[in-house]
MILOMAR-945995 format. One record per residue (C-alpha): x, y, z; residue number from 1; residue in one letter. Coordinates in Angstrom, 1 decimal. Example, Ala and Ser with C-alpha at 12.3 -4.5 7.8 and 13.67 -1.06 7.14 Angstrom:
BEGIN
{{12.3,-4.5,7.8},1,A}
{{13.7,-1.1,7.1},2,S}
end
This chain:
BEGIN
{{-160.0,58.3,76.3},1,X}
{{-161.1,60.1,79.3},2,X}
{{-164.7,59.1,79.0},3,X}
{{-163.8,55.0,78.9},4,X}
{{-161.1,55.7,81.8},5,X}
{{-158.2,54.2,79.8},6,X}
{{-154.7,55.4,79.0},7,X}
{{-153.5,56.9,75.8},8,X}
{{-152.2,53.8,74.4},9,X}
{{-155.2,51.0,75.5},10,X}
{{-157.2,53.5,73.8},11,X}
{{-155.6,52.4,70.5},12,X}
{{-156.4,48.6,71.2},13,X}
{{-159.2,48.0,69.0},14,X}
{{-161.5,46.3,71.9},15,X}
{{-162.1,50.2,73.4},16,X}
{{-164.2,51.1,70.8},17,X}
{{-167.3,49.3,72.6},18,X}
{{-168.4,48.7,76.2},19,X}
{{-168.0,44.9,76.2},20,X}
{{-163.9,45.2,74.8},21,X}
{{-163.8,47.6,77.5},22,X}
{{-164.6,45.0,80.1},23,X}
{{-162.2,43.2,78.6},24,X}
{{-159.4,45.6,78.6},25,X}
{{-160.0,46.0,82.2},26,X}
{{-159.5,42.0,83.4},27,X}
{{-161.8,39.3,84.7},28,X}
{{-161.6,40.7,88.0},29,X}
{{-164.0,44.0,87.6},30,X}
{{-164.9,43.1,83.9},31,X}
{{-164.8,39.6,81.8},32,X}
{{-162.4,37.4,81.1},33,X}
{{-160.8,36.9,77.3},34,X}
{{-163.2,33.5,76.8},35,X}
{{-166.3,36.0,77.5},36,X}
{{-165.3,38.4,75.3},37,X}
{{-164.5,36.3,72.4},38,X}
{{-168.2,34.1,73.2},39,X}
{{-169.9,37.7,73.2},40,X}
{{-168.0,38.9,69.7},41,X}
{{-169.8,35.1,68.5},42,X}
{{-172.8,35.9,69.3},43,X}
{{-172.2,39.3,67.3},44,X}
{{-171.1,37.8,64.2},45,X}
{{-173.9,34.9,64.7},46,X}
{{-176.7,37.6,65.4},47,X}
{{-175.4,39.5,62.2},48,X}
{{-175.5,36.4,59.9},49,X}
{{-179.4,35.8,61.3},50,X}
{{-180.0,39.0,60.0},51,X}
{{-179.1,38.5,56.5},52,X}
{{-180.1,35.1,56.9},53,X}
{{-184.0,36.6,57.1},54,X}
{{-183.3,39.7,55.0},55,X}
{{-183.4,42.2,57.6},56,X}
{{-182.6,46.3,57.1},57,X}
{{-180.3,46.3,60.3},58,X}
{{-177.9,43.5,59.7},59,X}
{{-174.3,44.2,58.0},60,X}
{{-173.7,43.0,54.7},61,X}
{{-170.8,42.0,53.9},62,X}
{{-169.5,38.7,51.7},63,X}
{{-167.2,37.1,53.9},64,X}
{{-169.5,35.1,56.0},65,X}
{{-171.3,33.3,53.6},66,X}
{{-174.5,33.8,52.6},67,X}
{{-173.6,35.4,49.5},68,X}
{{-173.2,32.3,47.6},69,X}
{{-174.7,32.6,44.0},70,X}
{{-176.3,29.4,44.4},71,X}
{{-179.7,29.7,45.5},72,X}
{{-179.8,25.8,47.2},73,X}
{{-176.4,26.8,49.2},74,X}
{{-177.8,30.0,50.3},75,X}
{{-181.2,28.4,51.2},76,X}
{{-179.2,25.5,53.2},77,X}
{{-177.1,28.4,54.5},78,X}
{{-180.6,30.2,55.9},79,X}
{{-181.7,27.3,57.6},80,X}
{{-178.5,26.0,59.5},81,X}
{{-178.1,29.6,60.2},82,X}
{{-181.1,29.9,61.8},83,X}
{{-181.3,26.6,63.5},84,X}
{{-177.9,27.9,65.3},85,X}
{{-179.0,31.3,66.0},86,X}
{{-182.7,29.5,68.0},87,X}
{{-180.1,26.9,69.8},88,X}
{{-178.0,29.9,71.0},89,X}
{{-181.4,31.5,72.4},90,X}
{{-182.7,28.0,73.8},91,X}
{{-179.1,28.4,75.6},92,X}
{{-179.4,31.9,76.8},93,X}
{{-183.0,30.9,78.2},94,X}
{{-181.5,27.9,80.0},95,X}
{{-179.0,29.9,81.8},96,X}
{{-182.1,32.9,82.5},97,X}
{{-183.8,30.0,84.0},98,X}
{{-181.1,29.7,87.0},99,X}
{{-180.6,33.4,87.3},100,X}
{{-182.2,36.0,89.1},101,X}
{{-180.7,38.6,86.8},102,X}
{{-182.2,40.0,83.5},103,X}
{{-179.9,38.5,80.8},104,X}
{{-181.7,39.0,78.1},105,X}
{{-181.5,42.5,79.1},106,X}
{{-177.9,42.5,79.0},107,X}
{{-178.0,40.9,75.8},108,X}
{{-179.9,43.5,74.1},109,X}
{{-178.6,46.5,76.1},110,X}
{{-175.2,45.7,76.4},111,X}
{{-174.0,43.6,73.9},112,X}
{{-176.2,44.2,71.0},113,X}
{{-176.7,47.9,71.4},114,X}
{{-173.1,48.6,73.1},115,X}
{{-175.0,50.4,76.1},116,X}
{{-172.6,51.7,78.8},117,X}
{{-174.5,50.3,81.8},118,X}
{{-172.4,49.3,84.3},119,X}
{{-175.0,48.2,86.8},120,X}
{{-175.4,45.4,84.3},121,X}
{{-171.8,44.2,84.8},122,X}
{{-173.3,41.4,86.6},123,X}
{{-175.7,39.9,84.1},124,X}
{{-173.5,40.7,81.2},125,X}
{{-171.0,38.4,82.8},126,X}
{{-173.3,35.6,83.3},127,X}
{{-174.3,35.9,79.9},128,X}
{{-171.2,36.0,78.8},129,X}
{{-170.5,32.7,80.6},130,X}
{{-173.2,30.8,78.8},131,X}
{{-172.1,32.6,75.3},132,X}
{{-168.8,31.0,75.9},133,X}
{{-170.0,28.1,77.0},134,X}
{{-172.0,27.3,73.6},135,X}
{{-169.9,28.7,71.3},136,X}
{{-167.0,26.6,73.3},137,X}
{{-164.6,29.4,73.7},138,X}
{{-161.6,29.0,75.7},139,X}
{{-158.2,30.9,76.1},140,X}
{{-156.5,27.7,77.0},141,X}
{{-157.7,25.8,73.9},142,X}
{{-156.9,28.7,71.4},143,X}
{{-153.3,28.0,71.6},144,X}
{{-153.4,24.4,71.7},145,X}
{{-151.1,22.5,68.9},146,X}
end
């Protein structure tokens, strides 16, 4: 509680366990906005099936995301358009770096991926958040669209 700087109660929320629900706890105006956050928790979950996709040690495995199909065709197909997805989301975040003077694939790794408290990077992260959002198409408006 005191070392995030929120109240007894926010601290419950389950965004205050990491540095980039933090940000959002605190608003769009000195953190990111919900669209950011929810295009940043994308890339997590997309980042995470990569990694089982190519049988790495550090991803999370766990059967709800596919991928644990019995059927070795649908897991191979699975692989691919997983991969396919997760080098289009890099192509994306290297379109955006191309326009910025910040380091945003610094902020990717640092703050996103390793939940870094670095808030000099609050302006990158932000950016790259932007772009996140942007791919993955998330908006607040359209979530509660009929």
């Amino acid at each position: 509680m005191r070392h995030m700087g929120v109240n007894k109660d926010a601290a419950k929320d389950q965004r205050a366990g990491s540095f980039i629900g933090y940000l959002s706890m605190i608003g769009p105006v000195d953190g990111i906005s919900e669209a950011q956050y929810e295009g940043a928790q994308a890339y997590l979950k997309l980042r995470n099936a990569y990694l089982r996709a190519i049988k790495s040690p550090d991803a999370i495995y766990d059967m709800d995301d596919g991928g644990g199909v019995p059927d070795p065709e649908a897991y191979e197909d699975w692989c691919k358009r997983t991969t396919e997805r997760y080098d289009d989301v890099r192509r994306a975040i290297q379109e955006t770096q191309n326009y910025s003077r910040e380091n945003l694939w610094a902020a990717l790794q640092l703050v996103i991926v390793e939940d870094k408290r670095l808030h000099q990077m609050i302006g990158p992260t932000r950016i790259l958040c932007n772009a996140l959002a942007k791919y993955f198409k998330c908006s607040v408006e359209n979530r509660y669209a009929a």
